[in-house]
C-alpha positions in Angstrom: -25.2 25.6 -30.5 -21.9 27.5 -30.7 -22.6 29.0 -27.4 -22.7 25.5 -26.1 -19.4 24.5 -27.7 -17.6 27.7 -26.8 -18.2 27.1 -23.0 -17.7 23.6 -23.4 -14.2 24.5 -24.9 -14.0 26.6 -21.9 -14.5 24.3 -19.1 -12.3 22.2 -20.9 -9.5 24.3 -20.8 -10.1 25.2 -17.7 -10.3 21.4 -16.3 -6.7 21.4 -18.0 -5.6 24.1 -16.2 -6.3 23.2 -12.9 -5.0 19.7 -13.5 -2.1 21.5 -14.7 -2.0 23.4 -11.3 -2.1 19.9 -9.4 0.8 18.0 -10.8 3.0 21.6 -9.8 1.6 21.3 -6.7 2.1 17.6 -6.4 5.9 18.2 -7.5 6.0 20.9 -4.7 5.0 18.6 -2.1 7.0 15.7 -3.5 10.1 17.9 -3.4 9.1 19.0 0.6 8.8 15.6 1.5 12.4 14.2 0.1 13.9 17.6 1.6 12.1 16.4 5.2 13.7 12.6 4.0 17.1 13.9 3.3 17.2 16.5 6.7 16.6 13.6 9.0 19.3 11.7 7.6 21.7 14.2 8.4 23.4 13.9 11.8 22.2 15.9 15.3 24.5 18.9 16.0 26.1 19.0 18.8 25.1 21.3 21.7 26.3 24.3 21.7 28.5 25.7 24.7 27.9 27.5 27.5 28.7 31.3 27.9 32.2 31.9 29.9 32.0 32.2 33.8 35.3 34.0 34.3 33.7 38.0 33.4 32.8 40.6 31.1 36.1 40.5 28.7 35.4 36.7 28.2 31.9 37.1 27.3 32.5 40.2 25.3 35.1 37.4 23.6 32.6 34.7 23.5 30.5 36.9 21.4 32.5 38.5 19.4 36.0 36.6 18.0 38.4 38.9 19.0 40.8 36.6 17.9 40.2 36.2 14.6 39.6 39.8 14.2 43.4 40.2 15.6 44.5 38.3 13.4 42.8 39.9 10.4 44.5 43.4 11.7 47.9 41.7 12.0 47.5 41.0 8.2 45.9 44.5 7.1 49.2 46.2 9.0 52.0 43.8 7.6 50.7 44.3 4.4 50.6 48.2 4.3 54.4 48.1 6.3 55.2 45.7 3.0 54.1 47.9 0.8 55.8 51.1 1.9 58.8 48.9 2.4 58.5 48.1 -1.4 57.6 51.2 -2.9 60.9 52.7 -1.0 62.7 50.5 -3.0 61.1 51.1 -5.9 61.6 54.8 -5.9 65.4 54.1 -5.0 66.0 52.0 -8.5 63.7 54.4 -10.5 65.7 57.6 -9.2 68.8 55.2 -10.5 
C-alpha cells in the first residue's frame, strides 16, 4: 500500500513538473511572438549603397572610414603636442 502511495506521490510530482515545464515554455513562446509583433512594427531600412566606381583608394575608403580614423589621429597628436606644451610650462614655474 505504501508502495502504491509513494509512486502515486511520484507521478504526481512529476505531472507538476512537467506542467511546470509548459507554462516556461509557453512564456518563451509568448515572449517570441510579441518580439516578431514588435520587429514588424519597426520601419524597413533603407538599401544600402553601392560600392564606389572611381578605383581602388575609394573602395579601400568605402570599406574602411579613413576619415574618421584621420580624424581620430588629428586628436591623439594635438593632444600629446598639448601636453608637452603644458608640461614645458610647468617645469618653467616649478624651476621658479
Amino acid at each position: 500500500m505504501l508502495d502504491l502511495l509513494g509512486g502515486l506521490a511520484q507521478a504526481i510530482g512529476a505531472f507538476v513538473l512537467n506542467a511546470l515545464i509548459d507554462v516556461v515554455n509557453l512564456v518563451v513562446v509568448a515572449v517570441g511572438a510579441l518580439i516578431g509583433v514588435l520587429m514588424l512594427l519597426l520601419p524597413n531600412m533603407p538599401a544600402a549603397p553601392g560600392p564606389p566606381d572611381e578605383g581602388i583608394l575609394h573602395t579601400f575608403a568605402f570599406v574602411v572610414p579613413v576619415g574618421g580614423i584621420a580624424a581620430a589621429l588629428a586628436v591623439f597628436i594635438a593632444a600629446y603636442v598639448s601636453l608637452l606644451v603644458i608640461r614645458i610650462g610647468l617645469r618653467w614655474v616649478k624651476a621658479l
